[in-house]
DRENZABA-636661 format. One record per atom (N, C-alpha, C, CB): residue number from 1; residue in three letters; atom name; x negated, y, z. Coordinates in steps of 0.02 Angstrom, whole numbers. Glycine has a CB too. Layout:
REM DRENZABA-636661
   gukol   sero   rodren       px       py       pz
     NUM    ALA       CA        X        Y        Z
...
***
This chain:
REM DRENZABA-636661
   gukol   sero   rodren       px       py       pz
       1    UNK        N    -1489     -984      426
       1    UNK       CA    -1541     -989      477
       1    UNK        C    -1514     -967      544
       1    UNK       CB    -1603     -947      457
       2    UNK        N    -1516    -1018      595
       2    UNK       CA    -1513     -996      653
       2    UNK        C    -1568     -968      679
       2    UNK       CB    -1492    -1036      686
       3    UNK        N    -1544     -906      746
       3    UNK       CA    -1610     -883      779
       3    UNK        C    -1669     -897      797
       3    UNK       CB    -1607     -871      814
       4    UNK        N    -1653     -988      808
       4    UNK       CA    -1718     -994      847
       4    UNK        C    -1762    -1044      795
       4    UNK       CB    -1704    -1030      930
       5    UNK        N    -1720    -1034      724
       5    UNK       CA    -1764    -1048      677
       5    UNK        C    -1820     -972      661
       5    UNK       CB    -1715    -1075      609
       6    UNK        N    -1808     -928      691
       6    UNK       CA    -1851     -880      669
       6    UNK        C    -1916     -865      706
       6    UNK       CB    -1816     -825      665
       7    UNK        N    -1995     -852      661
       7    UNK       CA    -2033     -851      686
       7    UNK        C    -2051     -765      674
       7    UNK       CB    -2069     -907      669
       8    UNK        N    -2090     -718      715
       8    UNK       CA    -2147     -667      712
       8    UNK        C    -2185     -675      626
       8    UNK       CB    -2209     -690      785
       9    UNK        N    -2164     -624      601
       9    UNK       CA    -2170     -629      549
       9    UNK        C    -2157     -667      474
       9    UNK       CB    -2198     -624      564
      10    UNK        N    -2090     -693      488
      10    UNK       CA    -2066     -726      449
      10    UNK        C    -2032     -662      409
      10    UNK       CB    -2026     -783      480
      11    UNK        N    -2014     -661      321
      11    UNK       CA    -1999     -616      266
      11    UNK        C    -1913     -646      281
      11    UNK       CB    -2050     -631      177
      12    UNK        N    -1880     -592      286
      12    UNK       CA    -1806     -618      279
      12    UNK        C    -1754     -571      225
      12    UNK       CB    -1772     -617      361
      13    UNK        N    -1680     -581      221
      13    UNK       CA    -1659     -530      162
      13    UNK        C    -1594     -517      200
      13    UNK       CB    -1649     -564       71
      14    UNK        N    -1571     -455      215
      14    UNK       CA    -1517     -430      226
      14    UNK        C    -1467     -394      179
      14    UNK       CB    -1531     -400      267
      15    UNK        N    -1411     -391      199
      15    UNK       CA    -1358     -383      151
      15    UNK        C    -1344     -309      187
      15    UNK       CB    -1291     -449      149
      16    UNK        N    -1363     -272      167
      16    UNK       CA    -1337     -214      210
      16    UNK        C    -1273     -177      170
      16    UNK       CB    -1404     -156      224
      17    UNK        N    -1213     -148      215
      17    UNK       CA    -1173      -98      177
      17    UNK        C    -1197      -47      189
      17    UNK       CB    -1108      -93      187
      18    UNK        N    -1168       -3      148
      18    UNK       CA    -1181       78      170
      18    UNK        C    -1118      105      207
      18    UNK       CB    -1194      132       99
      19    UNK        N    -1141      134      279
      19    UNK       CA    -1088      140      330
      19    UNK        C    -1026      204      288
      19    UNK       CB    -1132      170      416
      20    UNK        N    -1051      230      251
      20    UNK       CA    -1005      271      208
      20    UNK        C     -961      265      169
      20    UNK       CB    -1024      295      181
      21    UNK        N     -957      198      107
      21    UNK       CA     -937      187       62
      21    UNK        C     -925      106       74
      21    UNK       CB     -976      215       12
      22    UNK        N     -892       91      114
      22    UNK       CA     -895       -4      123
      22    UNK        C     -884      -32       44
      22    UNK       CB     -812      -45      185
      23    UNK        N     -895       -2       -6
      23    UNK       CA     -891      -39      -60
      23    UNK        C     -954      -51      -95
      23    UNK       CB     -848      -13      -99
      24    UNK        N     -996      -31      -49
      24    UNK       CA    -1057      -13      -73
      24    UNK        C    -1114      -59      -40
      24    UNK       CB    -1066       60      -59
      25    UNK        N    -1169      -85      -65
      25    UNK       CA    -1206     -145      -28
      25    UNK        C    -1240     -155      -47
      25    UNK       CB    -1190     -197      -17
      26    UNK        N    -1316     -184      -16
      26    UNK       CA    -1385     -189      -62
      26    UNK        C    -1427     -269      -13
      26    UNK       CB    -1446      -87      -54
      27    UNK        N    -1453     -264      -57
      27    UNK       CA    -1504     -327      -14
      27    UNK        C    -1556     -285      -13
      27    UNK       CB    -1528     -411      -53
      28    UNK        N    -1574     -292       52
      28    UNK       CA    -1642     -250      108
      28    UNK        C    -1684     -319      134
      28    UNK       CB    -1599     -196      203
      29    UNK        N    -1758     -316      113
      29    UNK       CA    -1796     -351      130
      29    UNK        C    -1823     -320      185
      29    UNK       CB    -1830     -369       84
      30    UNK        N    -1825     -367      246
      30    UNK       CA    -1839     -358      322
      30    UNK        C    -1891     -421      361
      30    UNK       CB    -1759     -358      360
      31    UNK        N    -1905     -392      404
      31    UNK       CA    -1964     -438      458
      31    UNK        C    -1958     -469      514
      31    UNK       CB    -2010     -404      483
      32    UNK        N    -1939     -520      530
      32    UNK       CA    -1931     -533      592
      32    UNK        C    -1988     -532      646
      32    UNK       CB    -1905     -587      589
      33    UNK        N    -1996     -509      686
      33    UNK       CA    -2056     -461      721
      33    UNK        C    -2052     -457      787
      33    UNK       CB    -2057     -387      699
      34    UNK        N    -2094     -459      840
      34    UNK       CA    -2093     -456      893
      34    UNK        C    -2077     -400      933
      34    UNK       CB    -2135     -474      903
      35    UNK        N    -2017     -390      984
      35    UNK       CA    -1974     -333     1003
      35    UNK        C    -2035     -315     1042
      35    UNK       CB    -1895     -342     1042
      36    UNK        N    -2054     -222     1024
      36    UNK       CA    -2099     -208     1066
      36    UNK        C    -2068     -155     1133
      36    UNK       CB    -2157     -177     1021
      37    UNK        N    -2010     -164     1114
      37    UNK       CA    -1958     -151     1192
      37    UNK        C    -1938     -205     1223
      37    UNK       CB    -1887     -115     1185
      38    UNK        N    -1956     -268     1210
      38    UNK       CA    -1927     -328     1254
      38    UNK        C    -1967     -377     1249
      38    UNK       CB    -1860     -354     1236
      39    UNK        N    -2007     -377     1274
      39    UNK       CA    -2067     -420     1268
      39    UNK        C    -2041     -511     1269
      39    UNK       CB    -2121     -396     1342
      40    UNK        N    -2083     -554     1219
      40    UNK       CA    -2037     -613     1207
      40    UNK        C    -1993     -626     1180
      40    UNK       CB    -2018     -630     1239
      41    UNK        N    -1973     -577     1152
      41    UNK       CA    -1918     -569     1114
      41    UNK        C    -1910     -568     1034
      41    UNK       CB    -1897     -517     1136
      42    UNK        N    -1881     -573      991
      42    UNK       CA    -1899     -574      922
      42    UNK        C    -1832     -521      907
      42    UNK       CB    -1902     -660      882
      43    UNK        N    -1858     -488      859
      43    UNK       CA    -1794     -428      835
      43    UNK        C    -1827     -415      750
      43    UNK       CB    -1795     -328      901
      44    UNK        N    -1767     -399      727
      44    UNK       CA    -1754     -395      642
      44    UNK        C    -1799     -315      643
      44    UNK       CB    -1643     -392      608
      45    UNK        N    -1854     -318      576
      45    UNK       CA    -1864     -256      567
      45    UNK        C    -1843     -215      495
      45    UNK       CB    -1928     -254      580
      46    UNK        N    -1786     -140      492
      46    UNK       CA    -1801     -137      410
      46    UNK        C    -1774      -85      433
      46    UNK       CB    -1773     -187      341
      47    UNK        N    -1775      -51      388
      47    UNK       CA    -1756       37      394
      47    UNK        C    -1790       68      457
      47    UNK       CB    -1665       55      405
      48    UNK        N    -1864       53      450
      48    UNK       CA    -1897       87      514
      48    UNK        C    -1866       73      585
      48    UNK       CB    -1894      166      504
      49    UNK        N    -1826       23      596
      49    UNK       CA    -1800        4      659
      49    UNK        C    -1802      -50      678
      49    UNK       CB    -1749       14      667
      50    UNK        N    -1791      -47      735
      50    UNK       CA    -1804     -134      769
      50    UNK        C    -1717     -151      780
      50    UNK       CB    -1862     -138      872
      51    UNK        N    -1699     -223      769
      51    UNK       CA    -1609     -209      773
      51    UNK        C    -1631     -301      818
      51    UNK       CB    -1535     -200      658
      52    UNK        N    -1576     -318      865
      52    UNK       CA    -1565     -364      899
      52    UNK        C    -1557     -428      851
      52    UNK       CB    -1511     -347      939
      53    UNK        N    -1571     -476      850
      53    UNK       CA    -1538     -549      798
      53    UNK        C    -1484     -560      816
      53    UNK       CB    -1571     -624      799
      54    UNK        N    -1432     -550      788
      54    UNK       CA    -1363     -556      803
      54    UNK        C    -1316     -592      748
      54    UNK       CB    -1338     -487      817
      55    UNK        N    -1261     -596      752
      55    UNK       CA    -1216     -631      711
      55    UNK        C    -1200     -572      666
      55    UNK       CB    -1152     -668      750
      56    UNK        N    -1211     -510      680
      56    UNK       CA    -1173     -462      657
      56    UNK        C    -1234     -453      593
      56    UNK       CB    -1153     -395      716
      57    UNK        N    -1292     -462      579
      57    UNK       CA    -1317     -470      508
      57    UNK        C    -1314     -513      476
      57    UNK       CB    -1365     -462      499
      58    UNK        N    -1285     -508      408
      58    UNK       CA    -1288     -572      359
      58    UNK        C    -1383     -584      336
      58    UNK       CB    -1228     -550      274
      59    UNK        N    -1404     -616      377
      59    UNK       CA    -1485     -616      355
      59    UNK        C    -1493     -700      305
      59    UNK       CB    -1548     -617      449
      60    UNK        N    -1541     -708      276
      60    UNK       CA    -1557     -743      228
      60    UNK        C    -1641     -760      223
      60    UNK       CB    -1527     -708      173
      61    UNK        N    -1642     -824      233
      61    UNK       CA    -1710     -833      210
      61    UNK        C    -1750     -805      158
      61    UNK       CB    -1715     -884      198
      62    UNK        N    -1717     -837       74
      62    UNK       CA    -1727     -808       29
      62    UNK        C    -1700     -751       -8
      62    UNK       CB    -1730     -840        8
      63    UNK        N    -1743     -720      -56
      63    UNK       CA    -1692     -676      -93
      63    UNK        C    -1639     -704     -132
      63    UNK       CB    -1724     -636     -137
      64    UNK        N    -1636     -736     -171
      64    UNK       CA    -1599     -803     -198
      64    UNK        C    -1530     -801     -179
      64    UNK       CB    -1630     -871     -170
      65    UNK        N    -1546     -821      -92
      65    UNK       CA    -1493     -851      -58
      65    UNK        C    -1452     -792      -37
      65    UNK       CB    -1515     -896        1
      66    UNK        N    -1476     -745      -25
      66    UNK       CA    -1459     -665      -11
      66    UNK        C    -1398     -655      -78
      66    UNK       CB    -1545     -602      -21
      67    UNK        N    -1442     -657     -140
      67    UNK       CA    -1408     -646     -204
      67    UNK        C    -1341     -697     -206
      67    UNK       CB    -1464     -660     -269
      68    UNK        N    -1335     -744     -213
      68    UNK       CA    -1276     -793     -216
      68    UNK        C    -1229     -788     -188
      68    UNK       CB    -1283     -843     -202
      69    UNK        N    -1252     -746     -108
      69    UNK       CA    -1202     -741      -57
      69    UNK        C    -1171     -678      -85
      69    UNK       CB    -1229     -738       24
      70    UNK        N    -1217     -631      -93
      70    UNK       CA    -1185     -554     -118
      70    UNK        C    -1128     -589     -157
      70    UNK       CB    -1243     -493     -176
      71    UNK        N    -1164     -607     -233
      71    UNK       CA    -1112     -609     -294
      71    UNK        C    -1040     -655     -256
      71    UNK       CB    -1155     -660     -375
      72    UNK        N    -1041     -706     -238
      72    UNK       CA     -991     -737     -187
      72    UNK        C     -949     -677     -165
      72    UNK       CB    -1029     -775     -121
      73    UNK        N     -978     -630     -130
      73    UNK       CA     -929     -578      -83
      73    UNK        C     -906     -514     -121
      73    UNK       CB     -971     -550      -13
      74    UNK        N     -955     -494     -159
      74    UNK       CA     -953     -414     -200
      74    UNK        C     -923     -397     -269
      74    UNK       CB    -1024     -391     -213
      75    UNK        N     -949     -482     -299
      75    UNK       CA     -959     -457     -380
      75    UNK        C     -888     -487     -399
      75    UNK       CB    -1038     -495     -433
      76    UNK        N     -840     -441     -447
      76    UNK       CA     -806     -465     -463
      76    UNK        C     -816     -506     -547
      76    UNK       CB     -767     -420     -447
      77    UNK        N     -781     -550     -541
      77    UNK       CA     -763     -609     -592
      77    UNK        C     -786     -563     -669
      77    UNK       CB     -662     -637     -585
      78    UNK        N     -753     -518     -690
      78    UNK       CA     -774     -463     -746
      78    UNK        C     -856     -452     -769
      78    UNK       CB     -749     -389     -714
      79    UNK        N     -866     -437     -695
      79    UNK       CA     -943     -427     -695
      79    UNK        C     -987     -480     -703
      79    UNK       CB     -965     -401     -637
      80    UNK        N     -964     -551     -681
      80    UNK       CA    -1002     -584     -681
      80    UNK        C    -1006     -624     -758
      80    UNK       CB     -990     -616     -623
      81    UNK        N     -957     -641     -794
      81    UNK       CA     -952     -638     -857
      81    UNK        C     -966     -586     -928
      81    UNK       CB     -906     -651     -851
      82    UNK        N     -980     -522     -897
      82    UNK       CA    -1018     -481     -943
      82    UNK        C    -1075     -490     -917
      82    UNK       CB    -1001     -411     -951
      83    UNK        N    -1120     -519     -853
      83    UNK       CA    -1207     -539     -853
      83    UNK        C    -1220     -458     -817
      83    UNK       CB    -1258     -558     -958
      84    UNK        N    -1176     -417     -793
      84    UNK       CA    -1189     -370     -772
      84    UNK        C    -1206     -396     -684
      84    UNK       CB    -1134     -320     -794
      85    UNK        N    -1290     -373     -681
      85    UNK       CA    -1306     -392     -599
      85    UNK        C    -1266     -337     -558
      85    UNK       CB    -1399     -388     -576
      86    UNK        N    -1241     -338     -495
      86    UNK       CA    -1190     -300     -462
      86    UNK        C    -1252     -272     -409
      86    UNK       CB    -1113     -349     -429
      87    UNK        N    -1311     -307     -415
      87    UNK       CA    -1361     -300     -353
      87    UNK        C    -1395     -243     -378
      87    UNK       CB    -1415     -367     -334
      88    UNK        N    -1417     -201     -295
      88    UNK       CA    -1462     -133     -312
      88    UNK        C    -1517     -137     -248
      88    UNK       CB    -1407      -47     -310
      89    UNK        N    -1563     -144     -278
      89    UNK       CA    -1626     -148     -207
      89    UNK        C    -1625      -77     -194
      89    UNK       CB    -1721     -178     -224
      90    UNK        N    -1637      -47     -147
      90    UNK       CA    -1656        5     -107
      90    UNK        C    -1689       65     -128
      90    UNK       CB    -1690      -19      -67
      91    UNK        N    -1745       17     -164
      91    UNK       CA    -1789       63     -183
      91    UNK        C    -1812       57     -271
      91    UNK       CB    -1849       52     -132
      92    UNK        N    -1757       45     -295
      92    UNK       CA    -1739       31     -350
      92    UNK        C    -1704       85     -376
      92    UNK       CB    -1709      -22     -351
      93    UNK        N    -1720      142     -371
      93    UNK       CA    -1685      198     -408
      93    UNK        C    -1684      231     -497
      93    UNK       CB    -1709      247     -368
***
């Protein structure tokens, strides 16, 4: 999805790392939402923050598409043949 496919309240899925452990990574469901510091503007919402639409998030329409891309980048070959999911939602503890 390009930017200006995005509307004010459209459901989107981010791939977030953890700035600690770059081996580490989750899909974060986020909002695309109207910047209430930049009026007109549309900005990503998730972890209680407003973040710019940029190239620098891997964002995703679906969860789906989120998932495919992860396993593509994260999951190694081992894992994916033992059926072991490599994915951890957030709030999935």
């Amino acid at each position: 999805m390009t930017n200006n496919q995005y509307h004010s309240g459209d459901q989107v899925y981010v791939i977030q790392r953890n700035p600690h452990t770059q081996s580490v990574a989750h899909i974060q469901g986020a909002n695309i939402v109207e910047n209430p510091y930049h009026p007109g503007e549309l900005s990503l919402f998730f972890m209680d923050e407003y973040y710019p639409l940029t190239d620098e998030f891997a964002i995703y329409s679906s969860y789906g598409e989120a998932e495919d891309e992860y396993r593509e980048i994260f999951a190694s070959s081992d894992e994916n043949q033992a059926g072991i999911s490599p994915l951890h939602e957030a709030f999935d503890l």
